[in-house]
C-alpha positions in Angstrom: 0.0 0.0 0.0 1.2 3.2 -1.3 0.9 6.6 0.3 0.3 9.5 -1.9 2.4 12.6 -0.9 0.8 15.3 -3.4 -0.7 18.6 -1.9 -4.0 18.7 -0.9 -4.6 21.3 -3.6 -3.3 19.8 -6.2 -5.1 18.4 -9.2 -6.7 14.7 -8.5 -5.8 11.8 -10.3 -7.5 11.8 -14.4 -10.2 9.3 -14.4 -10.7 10.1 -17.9 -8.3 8.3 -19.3 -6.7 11.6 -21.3 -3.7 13.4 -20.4 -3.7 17.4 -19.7 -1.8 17.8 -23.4 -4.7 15.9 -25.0 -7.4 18.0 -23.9 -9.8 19.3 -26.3 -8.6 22.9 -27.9 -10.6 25.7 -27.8 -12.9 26.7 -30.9 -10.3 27.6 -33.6 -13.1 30.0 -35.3 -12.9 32.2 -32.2 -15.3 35.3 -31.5 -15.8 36.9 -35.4 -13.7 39.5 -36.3 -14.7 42.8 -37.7 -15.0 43.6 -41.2 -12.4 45.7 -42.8 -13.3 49.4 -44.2 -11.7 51.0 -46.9 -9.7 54.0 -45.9 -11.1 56.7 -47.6 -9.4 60.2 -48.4 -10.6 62.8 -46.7 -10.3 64.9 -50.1 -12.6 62.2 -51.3 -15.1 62.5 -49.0 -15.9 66.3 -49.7 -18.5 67.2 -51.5 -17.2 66.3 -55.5 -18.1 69.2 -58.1 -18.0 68.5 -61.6 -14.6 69.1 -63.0 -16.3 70.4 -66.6 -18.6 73.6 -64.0 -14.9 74.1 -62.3 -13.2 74.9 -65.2 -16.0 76.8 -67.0 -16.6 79.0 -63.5 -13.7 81.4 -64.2 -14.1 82.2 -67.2 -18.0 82.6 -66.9 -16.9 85.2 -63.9 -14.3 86.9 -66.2 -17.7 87.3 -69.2 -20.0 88.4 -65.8 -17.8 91.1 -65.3 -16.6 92.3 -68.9 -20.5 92.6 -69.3 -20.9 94.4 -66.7 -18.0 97.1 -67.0 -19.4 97.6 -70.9 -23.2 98.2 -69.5 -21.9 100.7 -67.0 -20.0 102.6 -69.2 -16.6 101.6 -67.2 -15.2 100.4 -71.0 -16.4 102.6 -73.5 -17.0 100.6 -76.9 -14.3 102.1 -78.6 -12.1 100.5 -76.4 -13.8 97.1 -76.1 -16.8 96.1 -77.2 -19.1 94.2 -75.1 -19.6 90.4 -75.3 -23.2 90.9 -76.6 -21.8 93.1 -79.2 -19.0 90.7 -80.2 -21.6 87.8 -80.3 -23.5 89.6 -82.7 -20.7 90.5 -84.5 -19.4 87.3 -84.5 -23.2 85.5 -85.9 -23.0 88.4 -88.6 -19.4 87.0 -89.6 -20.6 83.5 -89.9 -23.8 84.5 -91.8 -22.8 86.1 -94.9 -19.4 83.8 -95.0 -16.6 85.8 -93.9 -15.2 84.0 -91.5 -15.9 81.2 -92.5 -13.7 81.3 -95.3 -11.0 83.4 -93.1 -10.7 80.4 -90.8 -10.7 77.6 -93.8 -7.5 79.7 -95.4 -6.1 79.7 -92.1 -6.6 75.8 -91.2 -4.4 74.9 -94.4 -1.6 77.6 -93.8 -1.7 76.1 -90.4 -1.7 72.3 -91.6 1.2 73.0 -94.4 3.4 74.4 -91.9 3.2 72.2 -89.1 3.0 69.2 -91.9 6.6 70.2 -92.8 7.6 71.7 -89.4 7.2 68.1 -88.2 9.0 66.3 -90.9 11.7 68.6 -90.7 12.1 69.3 -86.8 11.4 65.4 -86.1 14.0 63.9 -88.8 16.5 66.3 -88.0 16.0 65.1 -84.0 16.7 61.7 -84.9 19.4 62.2 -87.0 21.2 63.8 -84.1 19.9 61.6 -81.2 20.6 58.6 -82.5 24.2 59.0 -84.2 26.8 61.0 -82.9 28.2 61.7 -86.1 24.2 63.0 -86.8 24.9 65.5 -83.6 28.2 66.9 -84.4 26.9 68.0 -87.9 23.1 68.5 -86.9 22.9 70.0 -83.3 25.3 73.4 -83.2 23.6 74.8 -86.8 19.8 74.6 -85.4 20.9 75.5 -81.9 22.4 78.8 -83.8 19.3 79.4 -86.0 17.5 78.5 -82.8 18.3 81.9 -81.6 17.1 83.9 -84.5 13.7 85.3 -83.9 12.0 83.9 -86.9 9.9 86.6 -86.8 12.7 88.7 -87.8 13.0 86.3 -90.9 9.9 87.9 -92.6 11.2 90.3 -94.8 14.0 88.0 -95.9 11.4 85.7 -96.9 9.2 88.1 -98.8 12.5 89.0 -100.9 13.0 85.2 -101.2 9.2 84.0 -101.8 7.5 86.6 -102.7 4.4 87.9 -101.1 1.8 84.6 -101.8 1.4 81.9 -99.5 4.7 80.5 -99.5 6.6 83.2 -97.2 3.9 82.2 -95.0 4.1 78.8 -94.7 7.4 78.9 -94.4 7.4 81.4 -91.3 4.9 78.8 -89.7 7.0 76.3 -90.4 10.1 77.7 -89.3 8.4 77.9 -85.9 7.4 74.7 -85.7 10.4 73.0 -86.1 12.7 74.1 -83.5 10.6 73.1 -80.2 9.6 69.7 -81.9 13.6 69.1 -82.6 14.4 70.1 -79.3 11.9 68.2 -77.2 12.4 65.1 -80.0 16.5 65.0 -79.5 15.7 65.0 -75.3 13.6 62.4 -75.6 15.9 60.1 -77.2 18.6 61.2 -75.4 16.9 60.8 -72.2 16.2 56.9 -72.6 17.2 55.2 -69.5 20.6 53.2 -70.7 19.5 50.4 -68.7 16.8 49.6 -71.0 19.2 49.4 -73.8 21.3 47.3 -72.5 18.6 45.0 -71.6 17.4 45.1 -75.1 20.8 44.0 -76.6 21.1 41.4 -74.3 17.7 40.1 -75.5 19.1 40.1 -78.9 17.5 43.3 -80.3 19.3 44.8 -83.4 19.8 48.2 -84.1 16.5 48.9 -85.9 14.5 46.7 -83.3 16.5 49.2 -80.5 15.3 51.8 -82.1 11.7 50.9 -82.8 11.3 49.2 -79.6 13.1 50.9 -76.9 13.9 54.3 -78.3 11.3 55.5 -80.0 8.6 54.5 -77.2 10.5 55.9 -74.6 11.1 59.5 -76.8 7.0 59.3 -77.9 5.8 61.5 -74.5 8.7 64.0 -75.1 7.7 64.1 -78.7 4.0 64.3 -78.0 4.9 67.6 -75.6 6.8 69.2 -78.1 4.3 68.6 -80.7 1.7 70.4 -78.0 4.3 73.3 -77.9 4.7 73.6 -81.6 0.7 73.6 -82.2 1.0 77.2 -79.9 4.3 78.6 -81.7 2.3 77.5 -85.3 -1.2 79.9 -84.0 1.5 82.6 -83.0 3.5 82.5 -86.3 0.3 82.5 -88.6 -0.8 85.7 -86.6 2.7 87.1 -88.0 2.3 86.3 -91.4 -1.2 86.8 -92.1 -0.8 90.7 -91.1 2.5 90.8 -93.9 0.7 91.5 -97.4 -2.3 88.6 -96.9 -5.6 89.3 -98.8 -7.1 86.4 -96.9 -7.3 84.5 -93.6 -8.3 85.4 -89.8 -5.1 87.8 -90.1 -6.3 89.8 -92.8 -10.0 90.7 -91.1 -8.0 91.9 -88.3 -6.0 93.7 -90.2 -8.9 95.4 -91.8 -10.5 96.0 -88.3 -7.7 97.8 -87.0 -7.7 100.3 -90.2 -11.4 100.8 -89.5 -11.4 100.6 -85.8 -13.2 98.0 -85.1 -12.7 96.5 -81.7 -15.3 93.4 -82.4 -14.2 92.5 -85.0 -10.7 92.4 -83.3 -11.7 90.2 -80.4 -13.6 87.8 -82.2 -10.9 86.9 -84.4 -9.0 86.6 -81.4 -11.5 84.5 -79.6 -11.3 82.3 -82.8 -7.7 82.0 -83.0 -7.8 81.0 -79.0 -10.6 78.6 -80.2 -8.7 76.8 -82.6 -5.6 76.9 -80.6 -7.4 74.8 -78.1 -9.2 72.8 -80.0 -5.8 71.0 -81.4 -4.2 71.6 -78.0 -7.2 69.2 -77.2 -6.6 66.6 -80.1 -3.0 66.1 -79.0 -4.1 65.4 -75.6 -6.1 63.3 -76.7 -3.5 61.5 -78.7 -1.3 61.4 -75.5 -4.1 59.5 -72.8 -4.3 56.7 -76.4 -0.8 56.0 -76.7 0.7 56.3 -74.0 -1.3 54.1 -71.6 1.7 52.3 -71.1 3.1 55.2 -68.6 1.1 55.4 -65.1 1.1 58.9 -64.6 0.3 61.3 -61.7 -3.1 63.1 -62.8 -3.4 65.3 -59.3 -5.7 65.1 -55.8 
């Protein structure tokens, strides 16, 4: 007969059968947990306004006020004419053909010049990114002519051209090409050199660097140049239409400053700002289709 010495506290004897370690484990689901909310901006949570009635509101303000100052008398009319006046002015234009006709002459001046602008500026850009022999003989010429105010090149042209619609085209063109070769040549240049190298150790060949890597990787610089060129081609064809044109949105204002007409003024302004943005939109537009590739910060 055995005597047991445990303490009288101490756990009795299992009469289960089971050891402590093989006791049941409590219910793995547990208690259930919360459900997890999406963290929310707090710029998100304001109240959202339609981006389109953001960017109209200024310059619906800006017309509010214009309007105003005309009907008080605070701009006299033969300063600046009103907005209503100008709209009417503007319908009158339209109606018996004017402008219409204006703008169509200006459109192709516009397309011939950035048409050869483009070919020029962009062929000499790759000529000099992509060789350096291209560079040496390419690159210091057009940085000199760079300089030259090609406004200053008008008269020369007229002696060269004549006074038709060459000179013209060729100011507009002249314009174009410098700030499309420019932003073309950094784009090229500015290829990361990693991602050639990666591309000739894929087996890539020269062309298939170029068409591949290169050119890709120069497209938004290219695109941003071409943005920049679209404003200098508006600016240059204001130039030239006011040198010895006898048609275009130049040559009404030309015949509204002789006759001091103010509306007439503005609206060919208005239409040349028109314009201006419509293709500013058309290469933006280009820009969101190809290059999708490029995640892009598009602001809070």
């Amino acid at each position: 007969m055995s005597i047991s010495h445990a303490p009288p506290d101490s756990p009795g004897p299992d009469i289960s059968g089971t050891s402590n370690s093989e006791a049941p484990a409590p219910d793995a689901a547990g208690p259930a947990s919360p459900a997890l909310q999406p963290v929310v901006p707090a710029s998100a949570r304001r109240t959202r306004v339609p981006r389109w009635l953001r960017r109209t509101t200024g310059p619906l303000l800006l017309l509010a006020l214009w309007q105003v100052l005309s009907a008080t008398g605070v701009l006299a009319a033969d300063v600046l004419a009103s907005p209503g006046r100008i709209a009417q002015v503007g319908w009158d234009l339209v109606a018996d053909g004017s402008l219409p006709s204006a703008m169509a002459t200006s459109l192709r001046r516009v397309a011939f010049g950035l048409l050869f602008g483009t070919v020029i500026g962009t062929g000499l850009a790759l000529l000099s990114g992509l060789f350096r022999t291209g560079e040496d003989l390419v690159d210091a010429p057009v940085q000199m002519l760079r300089t030259v105010p090609f406004v200053g090149l008008i008269p020369l042209f007229i002696i060269w051209f004549g006074i038709g619609e060459t000179p013209k085209i060729a100011i507009i063109t002249l314009g174009v090409t410098f700030p499309l070769y420019l932003n073309v040549y950094a784009g090229i240049r500015g290829v990361d050199a990693q991602l050639i190298e990666a591309g000739e150790s894929l087996g890539l060949s020269r062309w298939g660097l170029v068409r591949h890597v290169v050119l890709p990787g120069a497209l938004p610089g290219a695109l941003t140049g071409l943005r920049y060129s679209l404003g200098i081609a508006w600016l240059a064809l204001v130039f030239a239409e006011q040198v010895n044109a006898d048609a275009g949105i130049g040559f009404l204002m030309v015949q509204a400053r002789d006759f001091l007409r103010t509306d007439v003024i503005v609206v060919c302004l208005i239409l040349y700002a028109f314009l201006g943005l419509l293709a500013d939109f058309i290469v933006r537009s280009l820009e969101r289709l190809l290059l999708q590739w490029r995640p892009t910060f598009t602001g809070r």
